[in-house]
N, CA, C and O atoms as a MOPAC input file, in Angstrom:
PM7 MOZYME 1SCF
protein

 N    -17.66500 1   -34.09200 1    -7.66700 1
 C    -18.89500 1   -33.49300 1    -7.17500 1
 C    -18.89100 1   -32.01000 1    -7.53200 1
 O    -17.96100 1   -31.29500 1    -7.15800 1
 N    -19.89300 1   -31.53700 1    -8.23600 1
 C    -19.61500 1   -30.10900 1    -8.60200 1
 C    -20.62300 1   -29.21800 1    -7.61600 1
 O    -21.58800 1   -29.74300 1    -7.06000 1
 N    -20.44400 1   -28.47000 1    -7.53500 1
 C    -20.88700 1   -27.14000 1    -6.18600 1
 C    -21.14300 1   -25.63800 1    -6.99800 1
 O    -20.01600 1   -25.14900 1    -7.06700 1
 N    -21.75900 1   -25.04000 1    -7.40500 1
 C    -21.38100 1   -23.33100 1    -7.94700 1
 C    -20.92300 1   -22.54200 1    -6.97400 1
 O    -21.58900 1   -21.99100 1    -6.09700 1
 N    -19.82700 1   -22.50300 1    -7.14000 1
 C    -18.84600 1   -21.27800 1    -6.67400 1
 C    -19.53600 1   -20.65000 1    -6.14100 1
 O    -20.46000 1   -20.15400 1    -6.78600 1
 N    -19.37500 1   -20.28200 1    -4.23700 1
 C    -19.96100 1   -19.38500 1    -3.25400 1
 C    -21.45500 1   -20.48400 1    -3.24900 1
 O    -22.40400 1   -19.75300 1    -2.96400 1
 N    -21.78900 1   -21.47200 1    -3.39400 1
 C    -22.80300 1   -21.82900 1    -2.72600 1
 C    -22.56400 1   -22.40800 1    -1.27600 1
 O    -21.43300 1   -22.41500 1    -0.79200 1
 N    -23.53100 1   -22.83400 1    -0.67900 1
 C    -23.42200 1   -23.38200 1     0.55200 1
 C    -22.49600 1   -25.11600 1     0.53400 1
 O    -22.86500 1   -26.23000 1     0.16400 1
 N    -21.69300 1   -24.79600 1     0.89900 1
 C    -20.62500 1   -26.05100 1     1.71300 1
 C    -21.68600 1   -27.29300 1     1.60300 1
 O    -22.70000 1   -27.06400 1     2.26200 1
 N    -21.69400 1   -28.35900 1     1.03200 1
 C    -22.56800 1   -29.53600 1     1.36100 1
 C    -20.99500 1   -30.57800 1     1.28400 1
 O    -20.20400 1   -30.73700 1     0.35400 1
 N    -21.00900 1   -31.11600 1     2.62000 1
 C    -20.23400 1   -32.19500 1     3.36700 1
 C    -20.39700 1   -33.68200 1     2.72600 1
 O    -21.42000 1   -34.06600 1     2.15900 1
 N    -19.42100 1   -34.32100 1     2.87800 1
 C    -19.46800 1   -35.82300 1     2.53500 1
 C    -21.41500 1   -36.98900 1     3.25600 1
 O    -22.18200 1   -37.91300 1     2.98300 1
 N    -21.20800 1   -36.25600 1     3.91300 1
 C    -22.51800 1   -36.73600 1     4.85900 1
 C    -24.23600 1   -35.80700 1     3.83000 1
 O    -25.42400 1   -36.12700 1     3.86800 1
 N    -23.63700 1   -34.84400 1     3.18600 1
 C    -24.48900 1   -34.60400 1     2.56800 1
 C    -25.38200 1   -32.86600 1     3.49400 1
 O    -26.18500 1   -31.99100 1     3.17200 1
 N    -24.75700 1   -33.15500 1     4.40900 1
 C    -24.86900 1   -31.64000 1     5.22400 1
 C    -24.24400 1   -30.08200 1     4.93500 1
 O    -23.09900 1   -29.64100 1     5.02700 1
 N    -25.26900 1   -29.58600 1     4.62500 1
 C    -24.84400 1   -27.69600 1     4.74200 1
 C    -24.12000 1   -27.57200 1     6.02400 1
 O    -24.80400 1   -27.66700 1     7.04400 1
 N    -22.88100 1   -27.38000 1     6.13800 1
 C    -22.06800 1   -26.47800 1     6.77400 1
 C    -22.19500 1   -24.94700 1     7.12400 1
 O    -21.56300 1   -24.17800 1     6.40100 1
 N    -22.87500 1   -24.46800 1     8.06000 1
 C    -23.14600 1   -23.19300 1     8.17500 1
 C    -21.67600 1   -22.14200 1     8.01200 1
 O    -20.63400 1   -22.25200 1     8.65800 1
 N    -21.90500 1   -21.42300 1     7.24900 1
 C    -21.26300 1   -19.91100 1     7.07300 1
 C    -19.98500 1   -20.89400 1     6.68900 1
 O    -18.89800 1   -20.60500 1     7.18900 1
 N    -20.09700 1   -22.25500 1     5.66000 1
 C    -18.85200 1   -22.69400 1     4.72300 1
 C    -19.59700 1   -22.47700 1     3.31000 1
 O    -20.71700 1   -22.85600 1     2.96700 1
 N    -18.74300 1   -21.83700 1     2.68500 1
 C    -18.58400 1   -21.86700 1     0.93300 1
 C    -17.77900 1   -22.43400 1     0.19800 1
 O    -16.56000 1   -22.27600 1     0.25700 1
 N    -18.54100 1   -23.36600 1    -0.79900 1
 C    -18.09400 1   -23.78500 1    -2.11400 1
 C    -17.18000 1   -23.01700 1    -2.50200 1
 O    -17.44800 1   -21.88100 1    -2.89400 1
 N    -15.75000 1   -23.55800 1    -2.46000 1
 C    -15.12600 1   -23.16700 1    -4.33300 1
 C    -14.22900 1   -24.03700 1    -5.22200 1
 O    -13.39700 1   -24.80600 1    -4.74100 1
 N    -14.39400 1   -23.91400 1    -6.28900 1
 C    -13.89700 1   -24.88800 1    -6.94000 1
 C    -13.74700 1   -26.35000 1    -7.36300 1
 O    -12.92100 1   -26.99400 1    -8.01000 1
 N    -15.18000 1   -26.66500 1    -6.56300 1
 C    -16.32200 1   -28.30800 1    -7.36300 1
 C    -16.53400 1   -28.07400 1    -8.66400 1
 O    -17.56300 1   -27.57200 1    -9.11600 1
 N    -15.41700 1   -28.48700 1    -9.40900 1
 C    -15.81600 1   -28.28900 1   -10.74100 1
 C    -15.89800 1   -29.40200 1   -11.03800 1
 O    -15.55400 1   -30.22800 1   -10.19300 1
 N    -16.50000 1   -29.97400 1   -12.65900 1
 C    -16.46500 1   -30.65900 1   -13.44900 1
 C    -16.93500 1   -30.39700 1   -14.96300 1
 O    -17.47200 1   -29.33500 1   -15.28000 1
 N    -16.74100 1   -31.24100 1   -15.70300 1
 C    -16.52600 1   -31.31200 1   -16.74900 1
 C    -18.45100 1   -30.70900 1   -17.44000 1
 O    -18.52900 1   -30.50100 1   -18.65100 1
 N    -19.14300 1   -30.60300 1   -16.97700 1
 C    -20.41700 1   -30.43900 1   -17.69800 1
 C    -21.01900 1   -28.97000 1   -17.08900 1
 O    -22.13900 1   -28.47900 1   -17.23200 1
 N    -19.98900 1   -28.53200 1   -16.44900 1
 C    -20.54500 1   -27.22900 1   -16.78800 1
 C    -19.05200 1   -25.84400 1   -16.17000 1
 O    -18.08700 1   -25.78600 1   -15.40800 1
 N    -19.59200 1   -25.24000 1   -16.87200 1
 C    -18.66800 1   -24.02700 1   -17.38100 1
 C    -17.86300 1   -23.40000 1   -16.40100 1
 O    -18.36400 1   -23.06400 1   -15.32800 1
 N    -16.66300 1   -23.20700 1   -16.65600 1
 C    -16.21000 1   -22.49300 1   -15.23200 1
 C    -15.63600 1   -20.98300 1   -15.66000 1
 O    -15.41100 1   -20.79000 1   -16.85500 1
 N    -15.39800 1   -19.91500 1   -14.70100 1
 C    -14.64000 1   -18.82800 1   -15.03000 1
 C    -13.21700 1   -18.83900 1   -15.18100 1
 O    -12.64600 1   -19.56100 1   -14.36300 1
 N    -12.55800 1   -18.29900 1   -15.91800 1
 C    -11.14900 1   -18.77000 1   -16.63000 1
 C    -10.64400 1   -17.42300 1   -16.47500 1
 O    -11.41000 1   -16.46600 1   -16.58300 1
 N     -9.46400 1   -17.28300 1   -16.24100 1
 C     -8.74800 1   -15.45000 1   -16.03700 1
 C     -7.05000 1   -16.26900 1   -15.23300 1
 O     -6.84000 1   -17.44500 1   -14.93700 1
 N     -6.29800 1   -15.25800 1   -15.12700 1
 C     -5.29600 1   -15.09500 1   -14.40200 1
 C     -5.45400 1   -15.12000 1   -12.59000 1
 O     -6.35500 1   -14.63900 1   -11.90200 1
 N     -4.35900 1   -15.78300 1   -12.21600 1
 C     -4.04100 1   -16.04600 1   -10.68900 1
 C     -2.75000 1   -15.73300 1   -10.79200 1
 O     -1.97800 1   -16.13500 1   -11.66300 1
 N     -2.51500 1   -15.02200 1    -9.91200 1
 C     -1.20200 1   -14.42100 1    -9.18300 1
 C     -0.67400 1   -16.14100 1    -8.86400 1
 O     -1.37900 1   -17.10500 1    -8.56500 1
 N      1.02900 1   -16.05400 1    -9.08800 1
 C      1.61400 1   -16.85200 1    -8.75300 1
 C      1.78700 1   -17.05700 1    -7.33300 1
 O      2.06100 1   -18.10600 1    -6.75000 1
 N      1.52800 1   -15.55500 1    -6.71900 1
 C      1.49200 1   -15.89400 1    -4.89900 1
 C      0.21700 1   -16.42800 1    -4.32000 1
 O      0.09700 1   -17.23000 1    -3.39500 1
 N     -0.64900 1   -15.88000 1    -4.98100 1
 C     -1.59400 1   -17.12600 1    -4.96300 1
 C     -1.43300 1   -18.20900 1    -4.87000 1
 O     -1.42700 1   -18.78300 1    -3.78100 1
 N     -1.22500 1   -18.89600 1    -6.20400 1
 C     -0.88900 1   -20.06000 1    -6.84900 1
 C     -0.22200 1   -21.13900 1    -5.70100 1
 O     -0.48600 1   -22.33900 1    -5.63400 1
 N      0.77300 1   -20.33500 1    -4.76500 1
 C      1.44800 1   -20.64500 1    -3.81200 1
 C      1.45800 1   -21.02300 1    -2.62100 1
 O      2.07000 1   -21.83600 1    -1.92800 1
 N      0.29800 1   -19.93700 1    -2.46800 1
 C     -0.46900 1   -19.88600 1    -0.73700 1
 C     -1.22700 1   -21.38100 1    -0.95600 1
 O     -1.10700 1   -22.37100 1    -0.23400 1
 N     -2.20300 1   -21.20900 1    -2.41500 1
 C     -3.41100 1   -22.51400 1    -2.47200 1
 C     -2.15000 1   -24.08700 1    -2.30200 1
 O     -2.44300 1   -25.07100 1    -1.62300 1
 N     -1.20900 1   -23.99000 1    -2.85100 1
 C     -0.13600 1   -24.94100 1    -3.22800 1
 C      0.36100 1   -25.39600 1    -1.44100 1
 O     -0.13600 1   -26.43900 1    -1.01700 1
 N      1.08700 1   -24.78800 1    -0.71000 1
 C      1.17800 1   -24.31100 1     0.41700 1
 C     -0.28400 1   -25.15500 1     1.91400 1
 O     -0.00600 1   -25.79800 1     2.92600 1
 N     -1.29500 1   -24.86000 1     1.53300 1
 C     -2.45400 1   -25.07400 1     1.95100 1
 C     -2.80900 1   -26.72300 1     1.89100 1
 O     -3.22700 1   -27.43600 1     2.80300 1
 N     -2.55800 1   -27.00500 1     0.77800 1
 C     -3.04500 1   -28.51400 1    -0.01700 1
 C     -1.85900 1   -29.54300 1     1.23200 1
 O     -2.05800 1   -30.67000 1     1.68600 1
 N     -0.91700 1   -28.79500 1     1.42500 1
 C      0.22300 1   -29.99100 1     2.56500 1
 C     -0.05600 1   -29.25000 1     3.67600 1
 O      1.00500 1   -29.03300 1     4.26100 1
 N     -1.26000 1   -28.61400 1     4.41300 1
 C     -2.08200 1   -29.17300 1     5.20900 1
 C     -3.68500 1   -28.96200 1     5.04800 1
 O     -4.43700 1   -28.00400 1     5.22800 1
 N     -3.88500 1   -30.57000 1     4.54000 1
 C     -5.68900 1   -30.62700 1     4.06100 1
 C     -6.31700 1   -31.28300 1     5.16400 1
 O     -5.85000 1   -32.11700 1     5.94000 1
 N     -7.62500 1   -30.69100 1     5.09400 1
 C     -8.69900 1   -31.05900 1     5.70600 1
 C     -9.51700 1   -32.48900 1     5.29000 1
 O     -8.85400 1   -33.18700 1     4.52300 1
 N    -10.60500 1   -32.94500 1     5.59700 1
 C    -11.34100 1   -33.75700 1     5.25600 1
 C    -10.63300 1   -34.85200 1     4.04600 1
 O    -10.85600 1   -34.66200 1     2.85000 1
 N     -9.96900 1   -35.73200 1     4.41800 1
 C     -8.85200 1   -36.56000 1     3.97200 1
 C    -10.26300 1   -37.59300 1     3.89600 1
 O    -11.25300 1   -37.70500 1     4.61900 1
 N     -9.67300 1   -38.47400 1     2.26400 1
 C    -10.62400 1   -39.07500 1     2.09900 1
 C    -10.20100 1   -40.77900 1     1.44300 1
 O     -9.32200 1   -40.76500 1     0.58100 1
 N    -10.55600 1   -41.63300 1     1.67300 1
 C     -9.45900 1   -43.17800 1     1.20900 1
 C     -9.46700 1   -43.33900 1    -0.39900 1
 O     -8.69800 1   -44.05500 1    -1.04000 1
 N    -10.44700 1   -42.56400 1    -0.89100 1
 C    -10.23500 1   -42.58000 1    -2.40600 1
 C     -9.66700 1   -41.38400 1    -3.33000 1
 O     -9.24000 1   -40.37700 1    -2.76400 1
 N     -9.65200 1   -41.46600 1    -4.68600 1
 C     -8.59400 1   -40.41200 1    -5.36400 1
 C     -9.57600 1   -39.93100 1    -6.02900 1
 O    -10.37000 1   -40.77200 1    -6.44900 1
 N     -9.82200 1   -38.68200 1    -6.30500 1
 C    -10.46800 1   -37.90600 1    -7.17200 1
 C     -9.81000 1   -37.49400 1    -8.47500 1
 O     -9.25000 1   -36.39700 1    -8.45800 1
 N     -9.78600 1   -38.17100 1    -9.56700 1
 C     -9.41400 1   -37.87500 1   -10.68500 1
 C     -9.86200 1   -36.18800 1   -11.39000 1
 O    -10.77400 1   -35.40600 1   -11.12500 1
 N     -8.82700 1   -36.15300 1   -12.28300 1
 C     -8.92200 1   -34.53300 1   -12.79900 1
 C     -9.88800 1   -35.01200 1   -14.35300 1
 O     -9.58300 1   -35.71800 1   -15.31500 1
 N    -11.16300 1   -34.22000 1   -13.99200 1
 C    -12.21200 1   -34.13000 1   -15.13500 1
 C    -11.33300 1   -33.66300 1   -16.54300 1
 O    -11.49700 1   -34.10900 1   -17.67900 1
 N    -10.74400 1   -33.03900 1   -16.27500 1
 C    -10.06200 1   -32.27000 1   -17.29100 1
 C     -9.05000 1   -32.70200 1   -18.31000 1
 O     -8.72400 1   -32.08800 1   -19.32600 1
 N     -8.60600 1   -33.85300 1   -17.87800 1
 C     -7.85800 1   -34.70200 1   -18.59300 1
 C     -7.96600 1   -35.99500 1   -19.24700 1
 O     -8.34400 1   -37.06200 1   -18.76300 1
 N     -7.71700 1   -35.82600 1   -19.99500 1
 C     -8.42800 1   -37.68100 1   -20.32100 1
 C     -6.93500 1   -38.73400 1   -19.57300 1
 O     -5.74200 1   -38.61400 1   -19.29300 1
 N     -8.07000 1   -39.75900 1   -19.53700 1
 C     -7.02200 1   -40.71800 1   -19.01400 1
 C     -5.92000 1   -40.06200 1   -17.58700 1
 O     -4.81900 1   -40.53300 1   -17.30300 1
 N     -6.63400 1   -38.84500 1   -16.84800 1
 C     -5.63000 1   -38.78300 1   -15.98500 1
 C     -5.22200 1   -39.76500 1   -14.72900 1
 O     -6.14600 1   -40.34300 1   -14.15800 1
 N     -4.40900 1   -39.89100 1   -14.45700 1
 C     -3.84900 1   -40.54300 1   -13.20200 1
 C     -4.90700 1   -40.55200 1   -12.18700 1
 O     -5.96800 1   -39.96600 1   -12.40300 1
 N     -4.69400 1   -41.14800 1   -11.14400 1
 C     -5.21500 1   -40.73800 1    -9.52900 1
 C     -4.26600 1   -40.23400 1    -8.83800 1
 O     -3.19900 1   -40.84900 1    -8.82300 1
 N     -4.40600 1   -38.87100 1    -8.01300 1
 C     -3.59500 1   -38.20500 1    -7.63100 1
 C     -2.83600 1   -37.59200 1    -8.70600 1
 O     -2.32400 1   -38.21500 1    -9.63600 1
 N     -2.77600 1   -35.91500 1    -8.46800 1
 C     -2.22700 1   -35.00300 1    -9.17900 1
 C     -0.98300 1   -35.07900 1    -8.56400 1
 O     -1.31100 1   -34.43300 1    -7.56900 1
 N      0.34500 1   -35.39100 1    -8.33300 1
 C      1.40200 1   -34.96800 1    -8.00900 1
 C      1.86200 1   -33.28200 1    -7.74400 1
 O      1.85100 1   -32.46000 1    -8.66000 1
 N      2.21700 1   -32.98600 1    -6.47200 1
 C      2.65200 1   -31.62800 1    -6.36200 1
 C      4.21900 1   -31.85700 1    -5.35500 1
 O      4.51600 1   -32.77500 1    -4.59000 1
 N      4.80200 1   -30.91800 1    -5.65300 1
 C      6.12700 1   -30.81600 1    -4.29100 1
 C      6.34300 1   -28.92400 1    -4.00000 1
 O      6.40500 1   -28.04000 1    -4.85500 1
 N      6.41200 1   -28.81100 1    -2.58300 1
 C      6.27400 1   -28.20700 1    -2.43500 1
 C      7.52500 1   -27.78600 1    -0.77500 1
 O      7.13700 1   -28.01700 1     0.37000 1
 N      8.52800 1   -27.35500 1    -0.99400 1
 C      9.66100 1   -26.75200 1     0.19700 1
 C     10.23900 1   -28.38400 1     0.23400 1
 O     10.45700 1   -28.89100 1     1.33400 1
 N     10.44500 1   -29.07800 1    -0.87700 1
 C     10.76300 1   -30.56600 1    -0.52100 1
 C     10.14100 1   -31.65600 1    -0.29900 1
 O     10.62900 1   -32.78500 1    -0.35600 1
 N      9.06500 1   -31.37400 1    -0.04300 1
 C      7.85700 1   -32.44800 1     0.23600 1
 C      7.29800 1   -33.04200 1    -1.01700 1
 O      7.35400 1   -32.39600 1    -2.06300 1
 N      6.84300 1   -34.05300 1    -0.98100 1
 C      6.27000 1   -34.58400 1    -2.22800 1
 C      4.16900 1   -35.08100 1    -1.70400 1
 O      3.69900 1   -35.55300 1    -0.66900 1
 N      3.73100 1   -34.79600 1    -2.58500 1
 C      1.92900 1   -35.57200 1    -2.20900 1
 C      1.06900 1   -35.65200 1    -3.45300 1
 O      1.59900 1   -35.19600 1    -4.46700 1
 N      0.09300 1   -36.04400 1    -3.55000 1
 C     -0.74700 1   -36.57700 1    -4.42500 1
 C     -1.94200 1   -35.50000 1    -4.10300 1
 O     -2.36500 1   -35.61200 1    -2.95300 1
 N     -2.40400 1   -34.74800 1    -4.68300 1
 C     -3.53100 1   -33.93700 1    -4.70300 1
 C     -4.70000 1   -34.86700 1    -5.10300 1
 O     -4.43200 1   -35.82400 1    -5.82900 1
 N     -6.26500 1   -34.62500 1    -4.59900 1
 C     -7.03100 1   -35.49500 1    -5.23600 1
 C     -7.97500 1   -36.30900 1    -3.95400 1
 O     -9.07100 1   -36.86800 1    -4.01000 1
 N     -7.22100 1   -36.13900 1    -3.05600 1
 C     -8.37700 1   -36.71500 1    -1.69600 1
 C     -8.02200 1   -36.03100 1    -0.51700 1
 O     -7.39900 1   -36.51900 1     0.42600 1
 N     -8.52700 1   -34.65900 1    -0.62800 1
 C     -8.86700 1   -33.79900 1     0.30800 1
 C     -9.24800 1   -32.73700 1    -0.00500 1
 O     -9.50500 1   -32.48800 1    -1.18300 1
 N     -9.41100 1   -31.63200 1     1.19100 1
 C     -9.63400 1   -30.14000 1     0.92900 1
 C     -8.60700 1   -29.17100 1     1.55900 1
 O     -7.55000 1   -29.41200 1     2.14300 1
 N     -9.10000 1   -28.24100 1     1.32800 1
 C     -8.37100 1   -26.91700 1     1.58600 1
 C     -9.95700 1   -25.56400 1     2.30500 1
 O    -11.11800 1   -25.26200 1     2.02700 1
 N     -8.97900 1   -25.25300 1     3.20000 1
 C     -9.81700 1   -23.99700 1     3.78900 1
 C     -9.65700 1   -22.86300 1     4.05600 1
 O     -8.92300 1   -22.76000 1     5.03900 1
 N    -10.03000 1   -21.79500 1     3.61000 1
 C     -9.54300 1   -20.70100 1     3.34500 1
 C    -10.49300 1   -19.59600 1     4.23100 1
 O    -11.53300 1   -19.30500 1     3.64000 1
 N    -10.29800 1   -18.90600 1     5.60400 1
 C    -10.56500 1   -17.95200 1     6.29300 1
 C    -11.04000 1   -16.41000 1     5.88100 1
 O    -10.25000 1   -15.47000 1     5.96500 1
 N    -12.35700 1   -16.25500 1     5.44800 1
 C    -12.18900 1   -14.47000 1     4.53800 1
 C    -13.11400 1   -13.81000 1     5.52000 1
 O    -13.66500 1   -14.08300 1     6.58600 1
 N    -13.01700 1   -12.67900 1     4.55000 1
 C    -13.84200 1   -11.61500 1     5.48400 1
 C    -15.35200 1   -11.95800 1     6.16000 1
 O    -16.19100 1   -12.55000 1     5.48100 1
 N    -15.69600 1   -11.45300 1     7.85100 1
 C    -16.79100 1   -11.74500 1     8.16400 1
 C    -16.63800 1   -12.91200 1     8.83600 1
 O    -17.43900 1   -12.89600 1     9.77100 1
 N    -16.06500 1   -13.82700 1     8.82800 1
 C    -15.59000 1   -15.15000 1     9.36000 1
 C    -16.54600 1   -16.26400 1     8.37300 1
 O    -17.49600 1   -16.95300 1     8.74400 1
 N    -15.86200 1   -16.15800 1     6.85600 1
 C    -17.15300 1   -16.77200 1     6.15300 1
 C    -15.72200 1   -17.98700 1     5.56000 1
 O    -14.60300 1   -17.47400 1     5.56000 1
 N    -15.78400 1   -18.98700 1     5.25200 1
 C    -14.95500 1   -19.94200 1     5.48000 1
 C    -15.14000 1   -20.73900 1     3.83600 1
 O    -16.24500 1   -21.23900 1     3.62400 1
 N    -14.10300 1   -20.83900 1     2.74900 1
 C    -14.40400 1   -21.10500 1     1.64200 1
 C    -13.97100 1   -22.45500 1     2.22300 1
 O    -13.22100 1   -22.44300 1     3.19900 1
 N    -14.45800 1   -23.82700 1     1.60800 1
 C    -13.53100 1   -24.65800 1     1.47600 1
 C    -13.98000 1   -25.02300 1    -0.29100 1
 O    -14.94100 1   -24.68800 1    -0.98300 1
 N    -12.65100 1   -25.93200 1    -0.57000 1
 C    -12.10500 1   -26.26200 1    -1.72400 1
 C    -11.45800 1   -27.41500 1    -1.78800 1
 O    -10.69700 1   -27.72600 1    -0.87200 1
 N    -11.67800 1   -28.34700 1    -3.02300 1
 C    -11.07000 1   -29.35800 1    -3.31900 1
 C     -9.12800 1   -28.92900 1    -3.42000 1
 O     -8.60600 1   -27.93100 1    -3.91800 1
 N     -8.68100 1   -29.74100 1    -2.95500 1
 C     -6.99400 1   -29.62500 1    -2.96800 1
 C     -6.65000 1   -29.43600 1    -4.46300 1
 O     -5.67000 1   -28.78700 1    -4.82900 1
 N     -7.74500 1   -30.20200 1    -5.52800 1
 C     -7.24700 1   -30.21800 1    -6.97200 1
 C     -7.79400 1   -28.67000 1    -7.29300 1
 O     -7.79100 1   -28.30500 1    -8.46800 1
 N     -8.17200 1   -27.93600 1    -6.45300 1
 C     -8.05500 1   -26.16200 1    -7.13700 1
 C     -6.72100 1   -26.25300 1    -7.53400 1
 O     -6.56400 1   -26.53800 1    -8.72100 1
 N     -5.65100 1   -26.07600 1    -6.81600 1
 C     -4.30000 1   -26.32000 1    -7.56700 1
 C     -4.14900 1   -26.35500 1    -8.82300 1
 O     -3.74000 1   -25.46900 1    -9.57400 1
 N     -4.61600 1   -27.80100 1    -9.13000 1
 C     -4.64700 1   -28.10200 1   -10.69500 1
 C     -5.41700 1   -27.38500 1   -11.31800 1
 O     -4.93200 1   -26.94700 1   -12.36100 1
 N     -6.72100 1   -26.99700 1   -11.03800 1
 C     -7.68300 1   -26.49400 1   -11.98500 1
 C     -7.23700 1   -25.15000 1   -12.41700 1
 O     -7.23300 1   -24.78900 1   -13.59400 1
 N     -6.73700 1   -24.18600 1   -11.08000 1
 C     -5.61300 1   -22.89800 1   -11.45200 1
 C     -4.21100 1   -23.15000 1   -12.24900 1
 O     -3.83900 1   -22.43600 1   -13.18000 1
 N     -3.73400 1   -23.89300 1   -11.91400 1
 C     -2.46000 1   -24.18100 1   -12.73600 1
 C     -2.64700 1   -24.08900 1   -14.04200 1
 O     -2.48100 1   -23.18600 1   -14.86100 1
 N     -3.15500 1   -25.57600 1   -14.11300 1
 C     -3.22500 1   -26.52700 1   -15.86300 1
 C     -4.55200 1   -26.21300 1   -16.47100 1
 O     -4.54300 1   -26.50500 1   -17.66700 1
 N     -5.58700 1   -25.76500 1   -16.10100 1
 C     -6.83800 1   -25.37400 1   -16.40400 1
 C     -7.35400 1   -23.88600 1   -16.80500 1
 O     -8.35400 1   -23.74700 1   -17.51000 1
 N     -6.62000 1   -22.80000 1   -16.32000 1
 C     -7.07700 1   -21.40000 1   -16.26900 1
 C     -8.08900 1   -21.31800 1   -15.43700 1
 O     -8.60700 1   -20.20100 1   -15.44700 1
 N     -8.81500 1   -22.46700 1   -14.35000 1
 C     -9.86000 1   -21.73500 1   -13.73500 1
 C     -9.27100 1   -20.33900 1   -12.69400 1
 O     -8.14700 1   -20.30400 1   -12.19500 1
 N    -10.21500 1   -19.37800 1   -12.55300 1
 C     -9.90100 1   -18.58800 1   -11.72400 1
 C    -11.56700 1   -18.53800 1   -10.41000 1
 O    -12.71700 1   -18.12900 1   -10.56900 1
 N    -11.08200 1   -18.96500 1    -9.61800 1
 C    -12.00600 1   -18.44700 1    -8.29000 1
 C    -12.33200 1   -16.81500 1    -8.51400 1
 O    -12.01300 1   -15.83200 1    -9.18200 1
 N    -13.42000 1   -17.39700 1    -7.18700 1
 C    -14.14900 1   -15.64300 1    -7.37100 1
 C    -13.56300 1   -14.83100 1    -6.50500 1
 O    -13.34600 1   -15.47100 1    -5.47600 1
 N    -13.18800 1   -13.69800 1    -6.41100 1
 C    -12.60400 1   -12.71200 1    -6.09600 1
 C    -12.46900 1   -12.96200 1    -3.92000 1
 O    -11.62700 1   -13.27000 1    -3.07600 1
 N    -13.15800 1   -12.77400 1    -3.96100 1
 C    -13.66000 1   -12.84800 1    -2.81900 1
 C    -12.75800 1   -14.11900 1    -1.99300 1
 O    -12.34700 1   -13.94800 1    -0.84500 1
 N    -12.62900 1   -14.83400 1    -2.42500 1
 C    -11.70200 1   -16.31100 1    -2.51300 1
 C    -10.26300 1   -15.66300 1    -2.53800 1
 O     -9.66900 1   -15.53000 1    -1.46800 1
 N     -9.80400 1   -15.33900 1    -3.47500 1
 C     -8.12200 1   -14.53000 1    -4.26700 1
 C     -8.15700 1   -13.57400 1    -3.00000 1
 O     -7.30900 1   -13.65700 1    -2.11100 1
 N     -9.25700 1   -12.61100 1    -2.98300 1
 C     -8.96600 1   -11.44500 1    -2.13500 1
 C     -8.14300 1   -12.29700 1    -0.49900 1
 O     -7.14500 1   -11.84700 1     0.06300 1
 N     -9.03000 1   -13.74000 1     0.00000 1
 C     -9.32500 1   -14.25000 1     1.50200 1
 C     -7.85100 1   -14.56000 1     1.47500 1
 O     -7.14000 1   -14.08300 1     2.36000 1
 N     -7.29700 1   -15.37300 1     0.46600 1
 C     -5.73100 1   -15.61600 1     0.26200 1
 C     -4.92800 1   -14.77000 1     0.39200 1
 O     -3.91500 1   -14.90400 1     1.07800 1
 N     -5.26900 1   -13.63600 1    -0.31400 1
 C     -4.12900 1   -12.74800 1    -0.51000 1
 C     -4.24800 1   -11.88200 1     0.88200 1
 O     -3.28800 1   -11.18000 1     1.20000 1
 N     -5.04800 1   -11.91300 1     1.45000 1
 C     -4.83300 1   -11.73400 1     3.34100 1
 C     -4.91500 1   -12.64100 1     4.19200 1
 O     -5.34100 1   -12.38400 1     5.31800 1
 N     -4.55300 1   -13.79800 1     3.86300 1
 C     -3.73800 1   -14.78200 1     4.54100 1
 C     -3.18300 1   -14.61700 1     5.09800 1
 O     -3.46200 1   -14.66100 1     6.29600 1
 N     -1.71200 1   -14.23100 1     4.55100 1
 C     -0.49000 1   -13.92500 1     4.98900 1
 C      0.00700 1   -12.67100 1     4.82600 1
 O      1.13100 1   -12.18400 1     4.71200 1
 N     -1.30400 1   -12.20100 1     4.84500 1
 C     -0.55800 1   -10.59300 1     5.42000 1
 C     -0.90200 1   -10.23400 1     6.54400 1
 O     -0.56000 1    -9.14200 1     7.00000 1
 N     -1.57500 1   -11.01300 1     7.13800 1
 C     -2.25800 1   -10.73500 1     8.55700 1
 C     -1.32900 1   -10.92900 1     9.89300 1
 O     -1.80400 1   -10.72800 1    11.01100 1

């Protein structure tokens, strides 16, 4: 399901989520922004994905690959999981609430996507707070 980055949150039910933002509904037919992510980044989003939100009974395959699997494989402090049916939620300034597919992971990793600032910035005061 693709979303443009910072639009309004639309839910499995098909509902706007007040003061939730889109990031990282990508797919394959239209263009994404590509740049560098901090590996502590990389970490926090990694970190986040082993505990997801809105858990879902099917697998969301990676647009980006041909023939990919279901479920992206990640491990993370020992743990092992399948990226691909859930989200991630990320707390930023204002109390404005990104959520994100768990496969951001992948799309930052193996893809070069880079989120919008505003997103990087909400992470990177995560855990400094």
């Amino acid at each position: 399901m693709y979303l443009e980055d910072l639009s309004p949150y639309i839910n499995v039910k098909g509902e706007i989520e007040p003061n939730v933002y889109a990031v990282g509904w990508l797919d394959q037919n239209h263009d994404f922004p590509k740049g560098e992510v901090s590996q502590v980044i990389l970490e926090r989003i990694l970190e986040l994905c082993f505990n997801p939100v809105n858990p879902t009974r099917g697998w969301h395959q990676s647009p980006f690959v041909d023939h990919a699997p279901l479920g992206y494989a990640v491990e993370y402090k020992g743990k092992h999981m399948l990226l691909g049916s859930a989200e991630i939620r990320v707390l930023g300034k204002k109390g404005r609430i990104y959520a994100a597919p768990n496969l951001i992971y992948h799309y930052i990793k193996d893809c070069g996507y880079r989120p919008p600032d505003e997103f990087l910035e909400a992470l990177e005061a995560w855990k400094d707070a």
